[in-house]
DRENMAR-327065 format. One record per residue (C-alpha): residue number from 0; residue in three letters; x, y, z. Coordinates in Angstrom, 1 decimal, always signed. Example, Ala and Ser with C-alpha at 12.3 -4.5 7.8 and 13.67 -1.06 7.14 Angstrom:
BEGIN
0:ala:+12.3:-4.5:+7.8
1:ser:+13.7:-1.1:+7.1
This chain:
BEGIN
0:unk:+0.0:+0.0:+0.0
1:unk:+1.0:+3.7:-0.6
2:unk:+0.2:+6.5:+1.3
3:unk:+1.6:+10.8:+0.7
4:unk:+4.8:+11.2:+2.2
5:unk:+3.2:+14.8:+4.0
6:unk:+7.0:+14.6:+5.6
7:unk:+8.5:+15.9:+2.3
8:unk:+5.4:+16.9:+0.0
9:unk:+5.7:+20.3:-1.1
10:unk:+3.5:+22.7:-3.3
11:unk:+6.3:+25.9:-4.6
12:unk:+5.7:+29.1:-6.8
13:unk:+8.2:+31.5:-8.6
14:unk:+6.1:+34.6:-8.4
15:unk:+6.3:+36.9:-11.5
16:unk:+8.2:+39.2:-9.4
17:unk:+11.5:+35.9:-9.6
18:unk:+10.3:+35.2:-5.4
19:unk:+9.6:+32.0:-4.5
20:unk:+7.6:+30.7:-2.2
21:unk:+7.6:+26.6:-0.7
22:unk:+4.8:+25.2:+1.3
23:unk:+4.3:+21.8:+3.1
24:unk:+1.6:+20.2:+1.6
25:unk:-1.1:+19.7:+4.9
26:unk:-3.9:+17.6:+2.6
27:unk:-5.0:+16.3:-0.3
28:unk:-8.1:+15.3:-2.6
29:unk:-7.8:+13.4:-5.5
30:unk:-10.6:+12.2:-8.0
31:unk:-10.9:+8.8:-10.2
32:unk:-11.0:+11.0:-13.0
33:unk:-7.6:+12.5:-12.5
34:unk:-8.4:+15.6:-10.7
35:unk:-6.1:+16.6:-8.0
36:unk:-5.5:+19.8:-5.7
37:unk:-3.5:+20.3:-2.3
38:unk:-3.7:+22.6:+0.4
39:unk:-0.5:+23.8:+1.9
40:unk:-0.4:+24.9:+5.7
41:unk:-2.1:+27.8:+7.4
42:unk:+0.6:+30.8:+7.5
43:unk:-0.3:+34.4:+8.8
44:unk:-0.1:+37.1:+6.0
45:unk:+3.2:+39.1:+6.4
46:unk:+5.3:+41.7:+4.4
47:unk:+7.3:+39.8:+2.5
48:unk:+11.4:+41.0:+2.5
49:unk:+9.8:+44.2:+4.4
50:unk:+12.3:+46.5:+6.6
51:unk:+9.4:+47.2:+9.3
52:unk:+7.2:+45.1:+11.4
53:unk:+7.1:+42.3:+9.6
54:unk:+3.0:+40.8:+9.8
55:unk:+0.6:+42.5:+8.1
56:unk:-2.0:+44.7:+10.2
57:unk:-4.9:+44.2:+10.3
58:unk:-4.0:+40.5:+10.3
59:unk:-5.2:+37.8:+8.5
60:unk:-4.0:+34.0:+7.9
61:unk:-4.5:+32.3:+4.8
62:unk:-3.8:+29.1:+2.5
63:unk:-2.8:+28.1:-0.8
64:unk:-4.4:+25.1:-2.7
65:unk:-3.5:+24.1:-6.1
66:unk:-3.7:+21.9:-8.6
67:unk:-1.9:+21.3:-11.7
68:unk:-2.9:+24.7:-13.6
69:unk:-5.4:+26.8:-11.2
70:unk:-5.2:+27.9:-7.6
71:unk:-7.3:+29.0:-4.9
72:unk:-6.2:+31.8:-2.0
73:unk:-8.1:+30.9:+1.3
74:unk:-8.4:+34.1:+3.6
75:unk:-9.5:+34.3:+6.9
76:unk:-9.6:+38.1:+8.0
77:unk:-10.3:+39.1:+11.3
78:unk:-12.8:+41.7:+10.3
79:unk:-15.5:+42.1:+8.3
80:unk:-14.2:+44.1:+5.7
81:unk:-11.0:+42.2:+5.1
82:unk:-9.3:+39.9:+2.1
83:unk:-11.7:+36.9:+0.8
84:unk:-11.0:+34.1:-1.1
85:unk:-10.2:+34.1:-4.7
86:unk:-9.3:+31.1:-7.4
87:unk:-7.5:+32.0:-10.5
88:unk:-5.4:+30.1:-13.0
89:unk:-1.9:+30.1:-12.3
90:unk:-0.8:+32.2:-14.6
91:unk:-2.4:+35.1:-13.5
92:unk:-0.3:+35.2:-10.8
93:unk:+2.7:+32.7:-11.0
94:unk:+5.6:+32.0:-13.5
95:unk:+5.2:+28.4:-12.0
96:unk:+3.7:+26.4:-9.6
97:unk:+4.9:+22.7:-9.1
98:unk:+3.7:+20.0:-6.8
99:unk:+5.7:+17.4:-5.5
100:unk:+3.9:+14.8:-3.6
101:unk:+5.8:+11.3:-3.3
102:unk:+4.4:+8.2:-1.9
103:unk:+5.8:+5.9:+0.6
104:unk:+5.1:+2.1:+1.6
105:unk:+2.7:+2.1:+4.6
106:unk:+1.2:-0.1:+6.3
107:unk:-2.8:-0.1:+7.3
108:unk:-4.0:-0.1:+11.0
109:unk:-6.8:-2.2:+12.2
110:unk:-9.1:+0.2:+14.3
111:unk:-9.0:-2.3:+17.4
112:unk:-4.7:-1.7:+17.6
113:unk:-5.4:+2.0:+18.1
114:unk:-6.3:+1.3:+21.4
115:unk:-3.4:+0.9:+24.2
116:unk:-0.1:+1.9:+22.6
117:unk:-1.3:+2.9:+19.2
118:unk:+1.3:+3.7:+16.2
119:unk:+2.7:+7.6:+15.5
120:unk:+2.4:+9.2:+13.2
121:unk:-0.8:+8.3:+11.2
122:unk:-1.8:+9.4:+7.7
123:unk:-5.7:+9.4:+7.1
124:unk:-7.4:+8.6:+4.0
125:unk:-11.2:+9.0:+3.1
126:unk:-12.7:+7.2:+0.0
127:unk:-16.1:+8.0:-1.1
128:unk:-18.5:+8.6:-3.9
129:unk:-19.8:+12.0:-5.2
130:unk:-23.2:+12.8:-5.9
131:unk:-22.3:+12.6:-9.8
132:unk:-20.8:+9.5:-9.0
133:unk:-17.2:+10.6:-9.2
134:unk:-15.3:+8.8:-6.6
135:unk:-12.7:+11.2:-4.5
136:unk:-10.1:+9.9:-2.1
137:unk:-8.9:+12.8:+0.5
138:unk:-5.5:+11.9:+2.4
139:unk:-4.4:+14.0:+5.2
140:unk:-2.1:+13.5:+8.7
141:unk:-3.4:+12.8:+12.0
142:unk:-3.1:+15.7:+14.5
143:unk:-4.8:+14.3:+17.2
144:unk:-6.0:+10.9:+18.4
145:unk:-8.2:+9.6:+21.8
146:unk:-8.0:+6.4:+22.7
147:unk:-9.8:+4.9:+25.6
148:unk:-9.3:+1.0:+26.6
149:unk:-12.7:+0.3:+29.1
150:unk:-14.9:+0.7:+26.9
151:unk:-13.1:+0.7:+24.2
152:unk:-13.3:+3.5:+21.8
153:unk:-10.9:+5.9:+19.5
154:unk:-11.7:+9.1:+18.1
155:unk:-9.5:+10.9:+15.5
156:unk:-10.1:+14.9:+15.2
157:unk:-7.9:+16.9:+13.1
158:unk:-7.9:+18.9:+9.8
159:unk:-8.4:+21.0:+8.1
160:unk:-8.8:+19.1:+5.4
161:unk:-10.2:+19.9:+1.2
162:unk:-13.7:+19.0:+0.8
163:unk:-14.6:+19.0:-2.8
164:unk:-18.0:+20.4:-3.4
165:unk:-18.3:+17.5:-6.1
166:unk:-18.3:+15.0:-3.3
167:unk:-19.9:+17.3:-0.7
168:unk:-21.4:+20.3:-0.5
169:unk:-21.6:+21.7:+3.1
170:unk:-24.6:+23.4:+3.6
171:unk:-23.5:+27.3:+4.8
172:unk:-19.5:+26.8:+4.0
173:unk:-17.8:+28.6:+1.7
174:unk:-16.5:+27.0:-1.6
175:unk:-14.5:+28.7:-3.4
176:unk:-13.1:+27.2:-6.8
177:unk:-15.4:+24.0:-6.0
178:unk:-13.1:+23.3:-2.7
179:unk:-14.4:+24.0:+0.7
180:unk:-12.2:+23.3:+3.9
181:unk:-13.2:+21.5:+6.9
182:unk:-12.3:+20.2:+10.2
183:unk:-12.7:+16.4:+10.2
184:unk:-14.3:+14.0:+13.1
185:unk:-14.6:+10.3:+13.3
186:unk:-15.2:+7.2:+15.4
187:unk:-15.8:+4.6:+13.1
188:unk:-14.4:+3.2:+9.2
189:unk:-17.5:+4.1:+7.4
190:unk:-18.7:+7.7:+8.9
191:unk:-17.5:+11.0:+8.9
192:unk:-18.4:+14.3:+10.7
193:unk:-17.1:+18.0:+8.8
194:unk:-17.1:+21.0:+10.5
195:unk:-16.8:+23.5:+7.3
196:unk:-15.6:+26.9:+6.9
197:unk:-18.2:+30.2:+6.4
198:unk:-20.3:+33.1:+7.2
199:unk:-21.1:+33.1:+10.5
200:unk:-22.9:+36.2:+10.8
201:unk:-22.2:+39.8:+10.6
202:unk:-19.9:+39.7:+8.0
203:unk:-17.3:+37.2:+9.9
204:unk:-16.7:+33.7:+9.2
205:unk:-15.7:+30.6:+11.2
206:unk:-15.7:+27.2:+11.0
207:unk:-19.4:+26.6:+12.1
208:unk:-20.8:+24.5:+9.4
209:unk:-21.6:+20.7:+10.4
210:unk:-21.9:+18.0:+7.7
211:unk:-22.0:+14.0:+8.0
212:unk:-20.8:+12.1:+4.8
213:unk:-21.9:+8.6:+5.4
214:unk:-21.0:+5.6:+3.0
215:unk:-17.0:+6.4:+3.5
216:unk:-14.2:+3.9:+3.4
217:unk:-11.6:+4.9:+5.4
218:unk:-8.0:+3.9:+6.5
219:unk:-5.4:+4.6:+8.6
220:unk:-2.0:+3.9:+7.9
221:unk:+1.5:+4.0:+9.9
């Protein structure tokens, strides 16, 4: 079995300015039909090669996702009237944009030998069909993992993750570029609970969007 090597996968850019810019690729979602983006790490928005205080006021964080020839900016202002998202081709923006996302040999975890000393660090992946029947397989790491031995139960919470709004659509989450992001719940191999990224009132927006995609196949793998 192969799993993303998220150790080494990067996403970089050569700006048409000559900077460049590399990224650690924090997820991925990947289609039957040969569709793939990734979404780099969360960074806060800064002056870039600036002389002053370096982050940028009023602050903001944001991430990158791409795929092979388009790109979407993910922007999370802290008021109202700060930067949104926006998709655009790459070359709009970018001289070039490569991905580099190698596999490794792993090996899958049975759900029962997560609990008492279970293996570090995991890699999740979530298969599952689309409404339009295009199957999508999203791959992410593990941030965080319960485990509890009488009863005996796991939970895995981590994220966020790319929710393509071909497999998905989170009802009140922003998607942007057909992508949305979401924090990810689960308990179970066949059942997952999303926590997607919107308005939330008053011109702000959160992660406050709840979704459940049933019918999922999912693995873990050390």
């Amino acid at each position: 079995m192969k799993r993303i090597d998220f150790a080494r996968a990067t996403i970089a850019w050569t700006t048409r300015q000559g900077s460049r810019g590399l990224w650690r690729i924090a997820a991925a979602a990947r289609s039957d039909g040969g569709k793939a983006w990734y979404l780099a790490d969360a960074v806060m928005a800064g002056d870039v090669y600036g002389q002053g205080s370096l982050p940028l006021q009023p602050a903001y964080s944001f991430q990158f996702a791409a795929s092979r020839d388009r790109h979407v900016m993910f922007r999370d202002a802290v008021d109202p009237g700060g930067p949104q998202d926006s998709p655009a081709p790459h070359a709009e923006s970018f001289e070039v944009v490569t991905i580099d996302a190698p596999e490794i040999d792993a090996i899958a975890v049975p759900f029962d030998g997560l609990v008492g000393q279970p293996p570090w660090p995991l890699t999740a992946r979530l298969v599952a069909t689309g409404p339009r029947g295009r199957r999508w397989a999203l791959e992410f790491p593990v941030n965080h993992l319960n485990v509890r031995a009488a009863p005996r139960a796991w939970q895995v919470e981590t994220g966020p993750i790319l929710v393509p709004s071909d497999l998905l659509e989170i009802a009140g989450a922003a998607a942007t570029g057909g992508l949305q992001r979401a924090f990810v719940f689960f308990n179970r191999a066949d059942r997952v609970d999303l926590l997607g990224f919107g308005p939330t009132g008053s011109g702000r927006r959160g992660f406050a969007h709840t979704a459940r995609l049933e019918a999922a196949e999912i693995t873990l793998f050390a």
